[in-house]
Every structure is written in structure tokens, then in C-alpha cells.
Phi, psi and omega in degrees: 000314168316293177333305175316314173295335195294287186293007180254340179276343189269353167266311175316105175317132164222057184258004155254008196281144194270319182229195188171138183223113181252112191321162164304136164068031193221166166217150183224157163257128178244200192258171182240020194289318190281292186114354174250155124268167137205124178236180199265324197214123171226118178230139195236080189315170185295139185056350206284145153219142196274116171252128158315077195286167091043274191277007161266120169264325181232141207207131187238141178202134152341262198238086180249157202216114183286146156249166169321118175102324198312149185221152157244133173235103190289113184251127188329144184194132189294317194294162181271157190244149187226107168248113155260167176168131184299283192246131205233131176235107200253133168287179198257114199085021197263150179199136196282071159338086172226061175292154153272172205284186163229170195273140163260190214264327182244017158199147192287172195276139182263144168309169148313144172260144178293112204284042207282073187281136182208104153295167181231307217219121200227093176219158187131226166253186229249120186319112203223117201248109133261121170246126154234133188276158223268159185274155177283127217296182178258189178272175171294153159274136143305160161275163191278116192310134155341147166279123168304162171289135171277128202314186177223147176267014154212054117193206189070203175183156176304129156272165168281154178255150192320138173273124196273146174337147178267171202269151155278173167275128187295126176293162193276151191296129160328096206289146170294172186259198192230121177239139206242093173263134184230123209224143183281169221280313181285010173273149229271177201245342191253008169217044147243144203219075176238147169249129200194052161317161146271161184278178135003135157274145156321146158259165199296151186273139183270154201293166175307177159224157197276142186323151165272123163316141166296112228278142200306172170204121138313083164249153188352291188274321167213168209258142177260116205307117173297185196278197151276008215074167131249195184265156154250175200298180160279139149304121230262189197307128148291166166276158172314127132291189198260208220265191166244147175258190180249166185233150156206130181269098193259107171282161191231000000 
């Protein structure tokens, strides 16, 4: 039955919806078609998380509520995202996600999304944003160099083997994002906890290994010498990180 629901809630238009509840141990999505959401009541239950897409830049909400654990996860995106909310009740360990992705082998690593958040009203445990930027894919492996040729008993000699390939280099890492917090002028300076690194360089691809020489032979009238080796490759570069973004706090 959970389940069922789970999945009727990940369909359900909800741009006239007055509240929204996302079960313990569930993820939900919401929509972007307006690019607003606004609800009167948003509660994100223990361990449970609300993923945020790419084309909702703003969500306004009454009264929201973090459970233990609860996460909002924020998908990387170029437009900046604006979360308001009158009264904000946050749980212990709960957190706001707007990392950026990490890079693979057919894409680069993406930033942090950039971030405009405003509490009116803040009570719980301590308000806590990684926006950090995704780490960079790592390099190619070289290839491993060829086997040399192997001799003939009347003529020829072991060829050498092939030399391996260099690593390629890693990529580079994502700037974190630039998040912009607005908080009432007494909630402490010490329970706010945002992160907002650049990601990671790829680490470097690793060398080839050298190729084996063409292996001895024995014949009758005399024995033929094996080949030599080849080199191994180089190791390629790391990648760069990426930029660090900024934070900045305006009480209101």
C-alpha cells in the first residue's frame, strides 16, 4: 500500500495543492511544469527525500518541516533555485542538497546549483546546505603494449613488444555553488553549516603495461633469443579542482 501511494504521489499534479507529505524512507519528486510551486505545508518525514528537478526555480512554502535525516535534493541546474519559508522546524541531521553532479567518461563534472534560501523562522537542529561541486571523471587507462613476434628456427629473430600507451588525464572538478542565505537576525552564526568546495580533480588514468617480447625457441641446430620488451606508458595528469563558490548571510 505504501508503495502504491508512493507512486500516485510521483504523478499527482501538485501546483494547487495546499500541503504535501513525503512518507518515511520514500522519495518523491516534484514537478516544474510553472517553474513555482507554493504550498501552505511542506513536511519531508524521517530518512525520506524530496527531489527538487532542474526547471523549478521557486518554492515557497508556509510551514516546512525536515524529519531525522530528511533531505531535500536539489538537481543540478543552470537557473538559480529560491526556497522561502515562513517557519522552518529542521530535525536532526536533516539537509539540503544542491551538489553538483560528477563527471563520467561521456561527460563533464556539473556545478553546484546555485542557491537563494530564506527562513523567516528557524527552530531545531542546525541548518545545514552542501552545494559542492561534482568531482571530476577520472582519465583513460592506457592500453596494455602488444606481444612481440615470435622467432622462426631458420630464419627471423623474437620481435620486441609493443610500448604502452600513457594514461590518459583526469578531469577537471565542478565549482561549488554560490549560496545566499537570509535567517533571522538571532539564530546563532554557529549552527549554520554550508559547504560549497569545488569538486575534486579525476585521478589520473593509469599507464599501459609494456608489451612482452617474442618468446625463445629452441631448434635443432640452435636456440633463438627472445625478444626484448617494450616500455611502459606514462601516467596521465590529474584533473584540476574545481572553483570554491561563496556563501553569504543577510539577517532579516
Amino acid at each position: 500500500m505504501r508503495r502504491l501511494c508512493l507512486v500516485a504521489a510521483l504523478f499527482t499534479p501538485l501546483a494547487m495543492a495546499d500541503s504535501l507529505s513525503v512518507e518515511p524512507h520514500s522519495l518523491m519528486r516534484l514537478p516544474g511544469k510553472d517553474g513555482v510551486l507554493t504550498l501552505d505545508r511542506l513536511v519531508v518525514e524521517d530518512y525520506a527525500t524530496l527531489l527538487v528537478p532542474d526547471n523549478l526555480v521557486e518554492l515557497k512554502v508556509g510551514q516546512l518541516q525536515l524529519g531525522h535525516e530528511a533531505r531535500i535534493a536539489i538537481v543540478p541546474g543552470a537557473q538559480a533555485l529560491r526556497i522561502e519559508a515562513r517557519q522552518a522546524v529542521l530535525g536532526e541531521g536533516s539537509q539540503i542538497l544542491a551538489r553538483g553532479a560528477p563527471g563520467t567518461y561521456e561527460k563533464e563534472a556539473l556545478p553546484g546549483r546555485d542557491l537563494q534560501l530564506q527562513l523567516q523562522s528557524v527552530q531545531g537542529a542546525p541548518l545545514s546546505v552542501d552545494a559542492r561541486g561534482g568531482a571530476g571523471a577520472p582519465g583513460y587507462f592506457g592500453l596494455d603494449g602488444g606481444s612481440g613476434t615470435e622467432p622462426g628456427c631458420l630464419w627471423g629473430q623474437a620481435g620486441r613488444g609493443a610500448n604502452g600507451l600513457n594514461g590518459g588525464n583526469g578531469h577537471d572538478g565542478a565549482a561549488g555553488a554560490q549560496v545566499r542565505l537570509q535567517l533571522p537576525r538571532d539564530y546563532p552564526a554557529d549552527a549554520i553549516k554550508v559547504q560549497v568546495d569545488g569538486g575534486a580533480g579525476g585521478q589520473p588514468g593509469a599507464p599501459g603495461k609494456p608489451g612482452p617480447g617474442g618468446k625463445s625457441k629452441g631448434c635443432f641446430v640452435y636456440d633463438t633469443a627472445g625478444g626484448k620488451a617494450g616500455r611502459a606508458g606514462q601516467p596521465g595528469e590529474p584533473g584540476v579542482a574545481g572553483h570554491a563558490g561563496a556563501v553569504s548571510v543577510q539577517r532579516l
